[in-house]
Residue, then its C-alpha position, 0 to 999 in steps of 0.5 A: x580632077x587635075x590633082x586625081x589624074x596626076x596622082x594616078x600618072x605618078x602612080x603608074x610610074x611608080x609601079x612600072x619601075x617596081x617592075x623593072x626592079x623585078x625583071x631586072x632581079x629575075x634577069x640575074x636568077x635566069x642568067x645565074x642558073x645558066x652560070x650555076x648549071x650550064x657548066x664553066x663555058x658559060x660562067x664567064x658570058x653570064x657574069x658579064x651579062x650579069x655585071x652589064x645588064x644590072x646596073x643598066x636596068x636599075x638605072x632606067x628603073x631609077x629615071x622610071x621612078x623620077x616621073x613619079x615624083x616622090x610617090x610612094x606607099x603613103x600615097x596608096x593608102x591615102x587613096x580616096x574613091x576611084x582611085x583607092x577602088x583602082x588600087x583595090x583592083x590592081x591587088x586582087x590582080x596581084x593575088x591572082x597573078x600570084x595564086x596561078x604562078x605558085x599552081x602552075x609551079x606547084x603542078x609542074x614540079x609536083x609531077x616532075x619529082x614524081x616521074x623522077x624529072x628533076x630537070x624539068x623542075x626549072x622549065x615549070x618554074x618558068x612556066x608559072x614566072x611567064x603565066x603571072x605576065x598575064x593578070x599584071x598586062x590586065x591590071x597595069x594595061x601594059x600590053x609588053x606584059x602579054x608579050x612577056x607571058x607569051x615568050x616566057x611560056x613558049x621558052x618554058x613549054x619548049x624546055x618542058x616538052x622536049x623529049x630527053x634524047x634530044x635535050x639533055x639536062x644540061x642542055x636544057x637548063x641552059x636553053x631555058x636560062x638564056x631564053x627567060x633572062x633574054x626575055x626579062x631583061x627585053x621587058x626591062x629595057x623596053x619599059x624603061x626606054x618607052x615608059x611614057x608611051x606604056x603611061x599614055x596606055x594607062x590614061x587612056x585605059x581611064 
């Protein structure tokens, strides 16, 4: 039982710092886009953002990954009885996650180039991005998760939402950017600082 419970401590550092690779990858789109987008005043922030945050991030994804101590993929598919019907929900979970992000950005930009809204592509983009937060805090019982998919779509539905005389493109692009790159990135930060207390939600959750 001991070897059963330590094997699924391992595994759930191991998955949490895959997530904060993630975030931290997503952290430099949403920032990129605002370089790329937002004109030549915000090239040089975001960059620096950029240069700063990364290797931050990968470096708490990295003492994350130490508590696994040397899990791996080997690891998942050696999985016997309640651990190997535990993996087997987590990746039904990721389906899912994945099915309603590609719908709902489907949706949103589908309805966005047949209105002729090219800037409302982005918003929809975070729209799914936020969304799939959800399934992931079920399966991993990481409750930043929930706070992750709430801030991301109310940033996104903001950027959607508002009306085009009071936001312009690039504007909004930019509003939108800054929002989920500050939203990434605080989800990072906060799973690599507090891993172990996310760790006793996971046990607990057993």
């Amino acid at each position: 039982m001991k070897t059963e419970d330590d094997s699924r401590h391992r595994q759930f550092f191991w998955g949490l710092s895959n997530g904060i690779i993630v975030l931290a990858l997503a952290t430099v789109f949403w920032f990129g886009i605002v370089a790329a987008f937002g004109g030549r005043p915000w090239m040089l922030p975001m960059a620096l953002s950029i240069v700063v945050l990364t290797p931050a991030l990968l470096f708490g994804a990295i003492r994350v990954r130490r508590s696994a101590k040397g899990f791996g993929m080997a690891d998942l598919k050696r999985a016997q009885g309640p651990g190997r019907d535990e993996i087997q929900r987590i990746r039904v979970c990721f389906r899912w996650a994945t099915l309603v992000q590609a719908l709902v950005i489907s949706l949103v930009v589908g309805l966005a180039m047949h209105y002729h809204r090219e800037d409302l592509v982005w918003p929809g983009i975070g729209l799914g991005v936020s969304l799939h937060f959800l399934p992931l805090a079920w399966a991993f019982h990481v409750r930043i998760y929930y706070a992750t998919a709430i801030a991301g779509g109310a940033i996104s539905l903001a950027a959607l939402l508002a009306p085009s005389a009071s936001l312009d493109a690039t504007t909004r692009i930019v509003f939108l950017g800054l929002g989920m790159g500050i939203c990434m990135s605080a989800t990072a930060l906060y799973a690599a600082l507090r891993a172990n207390r996310l760790a006793s939600g996971w046990d607990d959750a057993a």
